[in-house]
Residue frames as qw, qx, qy, qz and C-alpha x, y, z in Angstrom:
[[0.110, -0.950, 0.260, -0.133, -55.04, 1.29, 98.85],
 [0.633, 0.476, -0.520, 0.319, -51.39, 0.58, 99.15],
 [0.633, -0.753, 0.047, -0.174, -50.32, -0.15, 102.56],
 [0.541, -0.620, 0.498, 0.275, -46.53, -1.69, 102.68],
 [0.529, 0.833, -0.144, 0.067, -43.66, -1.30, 99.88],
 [0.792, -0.301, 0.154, 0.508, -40.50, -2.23, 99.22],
 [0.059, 0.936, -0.329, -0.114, -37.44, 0.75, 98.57],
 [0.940, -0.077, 0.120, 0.311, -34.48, -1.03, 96.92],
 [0.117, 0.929, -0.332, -0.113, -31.27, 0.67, 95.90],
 [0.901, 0.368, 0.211, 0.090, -28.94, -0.11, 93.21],
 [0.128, -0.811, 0.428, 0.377, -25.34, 0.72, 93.11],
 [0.766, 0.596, -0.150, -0.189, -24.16, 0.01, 89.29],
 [0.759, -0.226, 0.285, 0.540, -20.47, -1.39, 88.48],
 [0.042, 0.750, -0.065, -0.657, -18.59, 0.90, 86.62],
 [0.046, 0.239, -0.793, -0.558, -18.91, 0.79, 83.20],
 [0.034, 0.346, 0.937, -0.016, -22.41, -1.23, 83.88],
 [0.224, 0.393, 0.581, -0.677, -24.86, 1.71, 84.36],
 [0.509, 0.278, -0.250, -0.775, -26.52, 1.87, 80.90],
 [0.381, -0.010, -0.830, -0.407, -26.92, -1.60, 81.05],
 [0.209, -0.274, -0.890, 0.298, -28.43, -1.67, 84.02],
 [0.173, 0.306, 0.041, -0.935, -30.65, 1.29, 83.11],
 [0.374, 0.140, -0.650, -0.646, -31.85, -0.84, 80.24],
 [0.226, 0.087, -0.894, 0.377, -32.21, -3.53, 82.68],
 [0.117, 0.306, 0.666, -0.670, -34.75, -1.82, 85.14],
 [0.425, 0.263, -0.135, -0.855, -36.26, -0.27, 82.06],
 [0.608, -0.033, -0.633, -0.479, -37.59, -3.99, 81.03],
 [0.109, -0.046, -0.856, 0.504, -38.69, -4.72, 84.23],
 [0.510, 0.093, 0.241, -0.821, -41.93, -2.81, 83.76],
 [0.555, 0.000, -0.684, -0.474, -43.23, -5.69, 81.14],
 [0.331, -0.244, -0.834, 0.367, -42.65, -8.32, 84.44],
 [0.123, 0.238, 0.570, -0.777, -44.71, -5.54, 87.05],
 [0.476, 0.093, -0.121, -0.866, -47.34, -5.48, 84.47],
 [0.618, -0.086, -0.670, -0.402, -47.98, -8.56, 84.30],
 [0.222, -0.284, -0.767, 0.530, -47.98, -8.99, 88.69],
 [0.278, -0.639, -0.538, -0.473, -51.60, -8.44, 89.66],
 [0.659, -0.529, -0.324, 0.426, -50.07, -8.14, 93.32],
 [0.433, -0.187, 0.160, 0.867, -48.00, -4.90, 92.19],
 [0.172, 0.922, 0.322, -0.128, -50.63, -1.93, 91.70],
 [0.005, -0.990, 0.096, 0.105, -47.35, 0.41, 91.79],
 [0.896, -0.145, 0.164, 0.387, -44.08, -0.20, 90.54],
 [0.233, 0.969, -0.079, 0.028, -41.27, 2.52, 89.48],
 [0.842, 0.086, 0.074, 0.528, -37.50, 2.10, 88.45],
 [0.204, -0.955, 0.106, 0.188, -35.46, 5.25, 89.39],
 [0.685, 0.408, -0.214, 0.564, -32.01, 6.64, 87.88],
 [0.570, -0.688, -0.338, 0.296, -30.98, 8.11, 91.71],
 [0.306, -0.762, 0.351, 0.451, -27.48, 9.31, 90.77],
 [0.381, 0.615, -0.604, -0.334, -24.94, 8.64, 87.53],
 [0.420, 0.150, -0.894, -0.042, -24.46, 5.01, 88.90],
 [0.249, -0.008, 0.669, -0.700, -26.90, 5.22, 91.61],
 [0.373, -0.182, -0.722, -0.553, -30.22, 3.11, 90.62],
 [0.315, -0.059, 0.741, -0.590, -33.57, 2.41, 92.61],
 [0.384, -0.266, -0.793, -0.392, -36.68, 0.33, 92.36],
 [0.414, 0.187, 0.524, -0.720, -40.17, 1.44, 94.69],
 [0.481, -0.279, -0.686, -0.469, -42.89, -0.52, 94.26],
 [0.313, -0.180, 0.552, -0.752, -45.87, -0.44, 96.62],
 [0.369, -0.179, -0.908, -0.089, -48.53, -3.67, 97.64],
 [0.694, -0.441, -0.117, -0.556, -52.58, -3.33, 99.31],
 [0.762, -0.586, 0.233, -0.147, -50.65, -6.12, 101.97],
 [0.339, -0.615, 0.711, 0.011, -47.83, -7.90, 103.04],
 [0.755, 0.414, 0.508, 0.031, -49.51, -11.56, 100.76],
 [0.481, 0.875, 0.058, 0.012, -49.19, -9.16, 97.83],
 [0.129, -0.917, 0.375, 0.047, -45.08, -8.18, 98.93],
 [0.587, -0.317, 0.743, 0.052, -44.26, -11.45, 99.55],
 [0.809, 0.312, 0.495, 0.062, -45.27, -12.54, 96.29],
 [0.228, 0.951, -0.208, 0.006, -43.44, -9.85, 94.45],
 [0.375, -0.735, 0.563, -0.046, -40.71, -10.58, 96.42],
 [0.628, -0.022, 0.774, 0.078, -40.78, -14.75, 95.19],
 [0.623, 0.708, 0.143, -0.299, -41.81, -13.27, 91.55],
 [0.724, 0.479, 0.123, 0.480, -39.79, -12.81, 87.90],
 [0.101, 0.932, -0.281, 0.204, -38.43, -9.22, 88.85],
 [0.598, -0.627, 0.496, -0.059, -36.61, -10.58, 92.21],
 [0.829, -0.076, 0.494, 0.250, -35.41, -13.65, 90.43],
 [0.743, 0.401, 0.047, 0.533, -33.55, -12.11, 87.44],
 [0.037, 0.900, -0.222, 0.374, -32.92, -9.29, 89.26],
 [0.538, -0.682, 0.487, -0.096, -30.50, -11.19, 91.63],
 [0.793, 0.241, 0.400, 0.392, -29.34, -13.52, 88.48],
 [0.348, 0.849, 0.087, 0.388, -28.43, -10.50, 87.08],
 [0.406, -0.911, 0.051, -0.055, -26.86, -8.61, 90.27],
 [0.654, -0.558, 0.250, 0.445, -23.40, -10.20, 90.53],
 [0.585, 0.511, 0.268, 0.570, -22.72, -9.13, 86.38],
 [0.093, 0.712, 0.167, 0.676, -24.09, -5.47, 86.70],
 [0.487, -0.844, -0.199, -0.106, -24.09, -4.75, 90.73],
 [0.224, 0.532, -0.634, 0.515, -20.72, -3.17, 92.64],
 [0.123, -0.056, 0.810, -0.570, -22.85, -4.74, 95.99],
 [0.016, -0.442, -0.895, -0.055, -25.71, -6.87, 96.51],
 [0.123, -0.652, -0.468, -0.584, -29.32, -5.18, 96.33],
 [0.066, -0.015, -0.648, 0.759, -30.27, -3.11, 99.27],
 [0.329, -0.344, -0.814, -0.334, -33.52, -4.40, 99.90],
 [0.176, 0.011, 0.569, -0.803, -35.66, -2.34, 102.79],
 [0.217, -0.537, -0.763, -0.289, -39.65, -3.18, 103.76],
 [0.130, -0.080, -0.268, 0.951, -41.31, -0.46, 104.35],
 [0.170, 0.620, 0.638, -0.424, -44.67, 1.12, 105.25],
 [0.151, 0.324, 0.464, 0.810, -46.85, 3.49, 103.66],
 [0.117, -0.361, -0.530, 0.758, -48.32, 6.27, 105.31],
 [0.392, 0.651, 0.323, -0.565, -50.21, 7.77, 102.76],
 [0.521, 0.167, 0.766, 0.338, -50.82, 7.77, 98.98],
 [0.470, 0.581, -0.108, -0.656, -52.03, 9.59, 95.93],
 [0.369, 0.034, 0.878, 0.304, -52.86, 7.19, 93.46],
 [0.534, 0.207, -0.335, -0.748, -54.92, 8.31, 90.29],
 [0.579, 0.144, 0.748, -0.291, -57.82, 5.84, 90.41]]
């Protein structure tokens, strides 16, 4: 079971949001390949408005996410395609549906 998750939110540059659409969209290859990352979803919020939720069985599991490939090209990436740094929250998880 999932128990703590991280909610990030992505505010494009103009002119940047299809690349940064394309962007999150090859990010799944990286969460498949993090055994630590059961749950991982890229979001299109608004026209330039982007997110990333991804949820972790413990805080071990976050933290390693967190020190992974997404986090590191996603913040090599951020000052090209971002209008402001990531907003990066840690959050709980109160409850779940997860197809087993």
């Amino acid at each position: 079971m999932v128990r703590v998750a991280l909610l990030v939110r992505l505010q494009a540059k103009p002119g940047k949001e299809t690349e940064v659409a394309r962007f999150l969209e090859g990010g799944l290859a990286l969460a498949n390949q993090e055994v630590s990352t059961p749950i991982w979803f890229a979001l299109r919020l608004g026209p330039s408005t982007f997110g990333i939720f991804d949820a972790f069985a413990d805080e071990a599991g976050r933290k390693a996410h967190l020190a992974g490939q997404i986090a590191a090209a996603l913040m090599a990436k951020a000052p090209e395609l971002l209008a402001e740094p990531p907003q990066i929250e840690q959050v709980d998880v109160l409850a779940a549906k997860i197809p087993r």
